[in-house]
N, C-alpha and C positions, 0 to 999 in steps of 0.2 A: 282924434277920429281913427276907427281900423275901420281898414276897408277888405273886403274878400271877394275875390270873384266866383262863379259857378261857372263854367263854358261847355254847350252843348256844341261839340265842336260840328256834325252834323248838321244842325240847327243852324249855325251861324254861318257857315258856309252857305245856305242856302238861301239865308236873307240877303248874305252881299252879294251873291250870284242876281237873284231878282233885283239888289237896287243895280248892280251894273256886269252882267255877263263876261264882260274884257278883265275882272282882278280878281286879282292871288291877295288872298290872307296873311297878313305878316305876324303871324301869332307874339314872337319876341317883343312888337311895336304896340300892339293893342292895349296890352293893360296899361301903360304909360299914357295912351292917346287916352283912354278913358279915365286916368285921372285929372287929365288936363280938361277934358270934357266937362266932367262934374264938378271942377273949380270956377273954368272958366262960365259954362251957358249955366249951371243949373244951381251955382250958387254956394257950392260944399265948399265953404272957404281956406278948413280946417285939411281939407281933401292933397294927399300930397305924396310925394314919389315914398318916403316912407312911412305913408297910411298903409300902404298894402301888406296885409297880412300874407295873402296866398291868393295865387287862381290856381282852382283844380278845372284840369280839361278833360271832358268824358267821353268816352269814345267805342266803338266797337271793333275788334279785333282780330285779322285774318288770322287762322291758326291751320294748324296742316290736315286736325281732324277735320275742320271744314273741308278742305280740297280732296278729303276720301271717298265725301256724301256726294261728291260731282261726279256725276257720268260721262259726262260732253265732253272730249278732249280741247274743242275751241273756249269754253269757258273755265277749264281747269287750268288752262294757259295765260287767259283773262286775268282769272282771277290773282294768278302767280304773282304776274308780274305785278297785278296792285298791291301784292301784298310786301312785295317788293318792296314796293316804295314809301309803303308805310312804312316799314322798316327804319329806313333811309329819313322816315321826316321825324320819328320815332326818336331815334339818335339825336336830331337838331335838336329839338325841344327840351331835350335833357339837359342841354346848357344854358337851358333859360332858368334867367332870378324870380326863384318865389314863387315857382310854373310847376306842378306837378301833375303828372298823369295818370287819371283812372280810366283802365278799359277793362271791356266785356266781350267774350266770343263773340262772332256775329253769328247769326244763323242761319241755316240753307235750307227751304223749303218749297217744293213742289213749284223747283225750277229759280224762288225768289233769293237773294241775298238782304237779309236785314239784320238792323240793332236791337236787341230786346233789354231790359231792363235799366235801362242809362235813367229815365225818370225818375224811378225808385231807387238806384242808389243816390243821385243829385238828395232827393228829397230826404235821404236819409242822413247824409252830410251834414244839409243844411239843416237840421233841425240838433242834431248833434255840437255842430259847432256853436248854434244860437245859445244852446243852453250849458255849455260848457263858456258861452262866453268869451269866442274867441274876437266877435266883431261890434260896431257898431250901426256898417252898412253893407248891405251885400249883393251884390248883381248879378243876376241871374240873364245870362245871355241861351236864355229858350223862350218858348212861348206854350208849351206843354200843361190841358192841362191837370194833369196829374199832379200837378208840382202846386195845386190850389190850396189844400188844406194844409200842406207844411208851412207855404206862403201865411196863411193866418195864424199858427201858431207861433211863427218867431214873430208876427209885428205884437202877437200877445205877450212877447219876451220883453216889448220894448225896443225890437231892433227896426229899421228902417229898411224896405226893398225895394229894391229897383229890377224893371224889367228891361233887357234891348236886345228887339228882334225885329222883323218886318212885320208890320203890322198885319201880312195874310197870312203868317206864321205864327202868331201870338194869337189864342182863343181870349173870344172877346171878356171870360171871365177872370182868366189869368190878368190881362191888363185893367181892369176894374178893381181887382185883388190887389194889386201892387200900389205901394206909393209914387213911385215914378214911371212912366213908363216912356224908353228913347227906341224912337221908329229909328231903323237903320232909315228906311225909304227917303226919309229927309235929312240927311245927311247931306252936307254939300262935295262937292268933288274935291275940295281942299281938305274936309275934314279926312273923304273918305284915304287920301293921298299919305295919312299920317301914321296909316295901319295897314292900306295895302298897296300895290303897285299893277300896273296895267300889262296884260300879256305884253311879248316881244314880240 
């Protein structure tokens, strides 16, 4: 069995935020915790630390052009130091096994800061690697749903998908669409203990 990850890293931050407000995301511990996941609860017997092919994490990315389009000296400062810190977690993650990072500008608009296109490249991935054949099974940690009709054509490849997000962040068709779908929401505090840890 290969297994590949998708991570809407935005996305999934915000599901574990809703199941428990007090943890930090331990990205290095995740894709392990989720192979033990899919062994142990859900059956992937096959499923094992070297099934995993790859997680790509996607993500949006402070850039300096964005801090030119700010006028606000309080949120040009704001924004700095987050970018700061992406930086800094940017770095971390680089020394993780089999963890590769796609990001995209973010964008500044009439005051907002958002992510545009992380859908579309995810969906573009993941139809790529279905049909090159890179997997067997693939987890898609969003709940997006744009990500619906690629979702059908790799299960037309014969591959297997999985979805896990919070269930008020997964459209009800996206989760219909998928073969599996893991609510973070139910997660118990033990599992959630094995990927993230509780503020100081």
């Amino acid at each position: 069995m290969r297994l590949m990850i998708f991570l809407d890293l935005d996305n999934f931050r915000q599901s574990l935020f809703r199941r428990d407000k007090k943890r930090f995301f331990d990205f290095g511990k995740f894709q392990y915790f989720l192979i033990r996941l899919l062994n142990r609860d859900f059956n992937f017997t096959k499923c094992l630390d070297e099934s995993l092919i790859r997680t790509y994490a996607y993500t949006g990315e402070f850039t300096q052009s964005l801090l030119k389009k700010i006028n606000n000296e309080e949120e040009i400062i704001k924004y700095r130091t987050r970018m700061e810190a992406q930086e800094r977690f940017f770095d971390k993650i680089k020394g993780f096994n089999y963890f590769e990072l796609k990001t995209l500008p973010l964008k500044y608009e009439d005051g907002k800061l958002f992510q545009k296109g992380i859908d579309v490249q995810m969906a573009v991935d993941l139809v790529y690697h279905a049909f090159s054949n890179n997997f067997d099974v693939v987890v898609l940690c969003s709940g997006d749903i744009d990500l619906k009709e690629a979702i059908s054509l790799v299960k037309k490849l014969g591959k297997k998908v999985i979805i896990m997000s919070h269930r008020k962040l997964a459209s009800k068709e996206i989760v219909k669409e998928a073969d599996l779908f893991i609510n973070i929401e139910e997660l118990t505090d033990e599992q959630l203990n094995e990927f993230s840890r509780i503020k100081d």
